[in-house]
C-alpha positions in Angstrom: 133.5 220.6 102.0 135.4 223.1 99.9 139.4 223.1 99.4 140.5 224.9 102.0 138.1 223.1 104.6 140.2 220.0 103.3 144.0 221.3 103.6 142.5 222.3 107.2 141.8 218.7 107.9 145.0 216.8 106.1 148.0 219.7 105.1 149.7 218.1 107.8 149.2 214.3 107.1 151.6 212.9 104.8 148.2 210.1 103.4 144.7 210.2 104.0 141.9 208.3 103.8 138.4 209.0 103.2 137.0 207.7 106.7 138.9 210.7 107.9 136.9 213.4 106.3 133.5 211.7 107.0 132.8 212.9 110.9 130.0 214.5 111.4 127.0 214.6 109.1 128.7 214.8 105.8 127.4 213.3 103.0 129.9 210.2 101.8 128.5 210.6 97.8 128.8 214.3 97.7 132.8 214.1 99.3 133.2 211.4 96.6 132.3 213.3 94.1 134.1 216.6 95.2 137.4 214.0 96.0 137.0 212.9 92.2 136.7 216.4 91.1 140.1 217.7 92.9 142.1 214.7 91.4 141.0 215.4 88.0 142.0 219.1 88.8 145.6 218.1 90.1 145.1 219.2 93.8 145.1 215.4 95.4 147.0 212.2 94.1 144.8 209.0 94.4 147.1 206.3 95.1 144.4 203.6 95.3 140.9 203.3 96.3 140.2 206.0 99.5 144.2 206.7 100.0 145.0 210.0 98.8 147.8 212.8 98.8 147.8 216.0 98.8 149.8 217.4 95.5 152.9 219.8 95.1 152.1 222.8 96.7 149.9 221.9 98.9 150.9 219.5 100.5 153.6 220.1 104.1 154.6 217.0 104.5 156.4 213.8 101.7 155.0 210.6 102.5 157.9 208.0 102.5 158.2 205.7 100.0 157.7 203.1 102.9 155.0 205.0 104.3 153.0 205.0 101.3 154.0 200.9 100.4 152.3 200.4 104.3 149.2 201.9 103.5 148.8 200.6 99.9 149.0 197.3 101.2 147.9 197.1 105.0 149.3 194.2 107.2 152.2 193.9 105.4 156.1 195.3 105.7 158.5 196.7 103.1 161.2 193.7 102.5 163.6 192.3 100.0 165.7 194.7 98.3 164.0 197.5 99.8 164.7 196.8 102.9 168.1 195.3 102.0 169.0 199.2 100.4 167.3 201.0 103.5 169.7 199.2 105.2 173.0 200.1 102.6 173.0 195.9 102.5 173.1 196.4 98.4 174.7 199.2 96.1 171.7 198.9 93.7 168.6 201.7 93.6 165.5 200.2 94.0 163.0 201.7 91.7 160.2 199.8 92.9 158.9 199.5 96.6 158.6 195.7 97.5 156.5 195.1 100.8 155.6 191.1 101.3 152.4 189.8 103.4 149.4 187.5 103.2 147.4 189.7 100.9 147.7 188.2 96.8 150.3 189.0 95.0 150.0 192.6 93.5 151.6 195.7 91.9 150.7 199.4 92.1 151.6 202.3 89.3 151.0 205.4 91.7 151.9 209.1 91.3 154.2 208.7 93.9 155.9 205.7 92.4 155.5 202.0 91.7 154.6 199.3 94.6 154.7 195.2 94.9 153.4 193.0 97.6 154.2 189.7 97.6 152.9 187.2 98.9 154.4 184.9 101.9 153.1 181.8 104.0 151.6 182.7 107.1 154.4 181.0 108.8 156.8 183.3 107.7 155.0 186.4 108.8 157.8 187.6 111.2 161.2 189.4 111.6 160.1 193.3 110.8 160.3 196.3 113.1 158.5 199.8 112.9 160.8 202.0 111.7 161.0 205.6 112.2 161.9 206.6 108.4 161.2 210.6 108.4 160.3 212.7 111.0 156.8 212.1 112.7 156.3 209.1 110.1 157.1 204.9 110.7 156.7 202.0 108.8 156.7 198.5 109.3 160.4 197.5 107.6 162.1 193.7 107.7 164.9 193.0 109.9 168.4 192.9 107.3 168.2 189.0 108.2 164.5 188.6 107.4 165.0 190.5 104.3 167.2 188.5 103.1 165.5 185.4 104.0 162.4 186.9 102.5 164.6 187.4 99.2 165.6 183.4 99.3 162.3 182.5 99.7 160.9 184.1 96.9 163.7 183.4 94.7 163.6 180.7 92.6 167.6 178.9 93.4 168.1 181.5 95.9 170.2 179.5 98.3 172.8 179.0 95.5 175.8 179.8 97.1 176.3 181.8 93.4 173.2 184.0 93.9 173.9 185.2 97.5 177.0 186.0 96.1 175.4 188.3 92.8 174.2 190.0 95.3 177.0 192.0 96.0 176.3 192.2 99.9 178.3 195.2 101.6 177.6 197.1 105.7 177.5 193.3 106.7 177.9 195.1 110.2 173.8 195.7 109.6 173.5 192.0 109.8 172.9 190.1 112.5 174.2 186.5 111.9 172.3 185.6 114.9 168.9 186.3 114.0 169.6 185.4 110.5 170.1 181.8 111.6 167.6 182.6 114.2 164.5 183.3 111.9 166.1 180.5 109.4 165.7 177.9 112.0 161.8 179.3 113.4 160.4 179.0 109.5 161.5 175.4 109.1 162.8 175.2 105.5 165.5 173.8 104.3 166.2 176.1 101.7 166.7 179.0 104.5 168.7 176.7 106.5 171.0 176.5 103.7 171.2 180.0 102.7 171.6 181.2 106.0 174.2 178.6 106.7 176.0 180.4 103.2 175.6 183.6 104.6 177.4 183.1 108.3 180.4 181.6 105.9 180.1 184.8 103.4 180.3 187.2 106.2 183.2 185.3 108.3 185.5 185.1 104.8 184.7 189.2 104.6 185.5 189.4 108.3 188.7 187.7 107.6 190.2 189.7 104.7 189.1 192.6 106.6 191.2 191.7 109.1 194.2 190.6 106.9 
C-alpha cells in the first residue's frame, strides 16, 4: 500500500484503525511496517496501539476531542467536567478529556491532546447518550446529572455541601433535577443521595433569586 492508496481508504475518516486497511490479501507485517514508517515521517498521528490519524494536511476531517476519548478507551463515555463544560455547566477549560468506564484506571499523552478514563463500578455504568458533537461524528457523552454524579463519586468529600458549591455551577436549565435524583436513587449510595439532595436545594435558591 503506498500513500495515496491510504488517504483513498481514510481522507474522509476522522480515526482509523488498522483492521480497516487489512481487506483483502494484504500482508498485516508489511502495513505495520509501512504504518510505522509514515508516523516517523509526520503523515499519520498514532494515538495508541492501531488508532491513527491522519496529520495537517492531509487529513479532511478533525476528530473531536470526544470522538477521539471514545476510541482510546472503548466502552466507555466522556463524563465529569468534560461533559459538565460540553454542557456550559462550568466556566472552567478543560484541558484534559475525562471519559469513565470499567476499563483500569488510565491516562493518554496523544498528539491530539491528553485523555483519562476512570474507572467506575459496574453498577454505575448508566446515564450517557450518543451525542452528535460535529457533523457526521457522535460520541458516547454523560447526561449533566450523571456527570455530576460521576464527579461525586469520584471525589473524595464530594457531597460537601462546600464542594458542589466550588464548583461554580451556571446553565442549571441543562439540568434535569429529575434524573439527577433519578440516577442518585438507581446507584444506591448514600453519598449520591446526599449530593443530589444538595443539588435540587442549590438550583431552587438560584431559581429563586432569579426570580426576585
Amino acid at each position: 500500500m503506498d500513500f495515496q492508496e491510504l488517504l483513498t481508504i481514510v481522507a474522509d475518516q476522522p480515526l482509523f484503525e488498522t483492521g480497516l486497511l487489512l481487506a483483502g490479501e494484504r500482508d498485516p507485517a508489511a502495513l505495520r511496517v509501512q504504518l510505522v514508517r509514515w508516523v516517523k515521517s509526520g503523515r499519520l498521528l498514532q494515538l495508541r496501539r492501531g488508532l491513527y490519524a491522519l496529520a495537517e494536511p492531509y487529513r479532511h476531517v478533525d476528530p473531536h476531542p470526544f470522538v477521539v476519548a471514545n476510541r482510546l478507551a472503548p466502552g466507555s463515555y466522556v463524563s465529569l467536567e468534560s461533559a459538565l463544560a460540553h454542557s456550559s455547566m462550568i466556566p472552567e477549560g478543560i484541558a484534559q478529556v475525562q471519559s469513565v468506564g470499567l476499563g483500569r484506571t488510565r491516562q493518554w499523552a496523544t498528539p491530539l491532546g491528553g485523555y483519562s478514563l476512570r474507572h467506575v463500578h459496574r453498577g454505575l455504568f448508566y446515564g450517557y447518550q450518543r451525542l452528535q458533537v460535529a457533523p457526521d461524528q457522535w460520541a458516547y457523552c454523560a447526561e449533566p446529572a450523571k456527570a455530576l454524579l460521576d464527579l461525586v463519586y469520584l471525589t473524595p468529600g464530594g457531597d460537601d455541601p462546600a464542594y458542589l458549591a466550588s464548583l461554580r455551577l451556571q446553565n442549571w436549565q441543562a439540568l434535569d433535577l429529575d434524573r439527577l435524583q433519578e440516577h442518585a436513587e438507581r446507584s444506591s449510595r448514600l453519598k449520591l443521595r446526599t449530593a443530589a439532595a444538595t443539588l435540587v436545594k442549590m438550583a431552587q435558591e438560584r431559581s429563586e433569586e432569579a426570580a426576585a
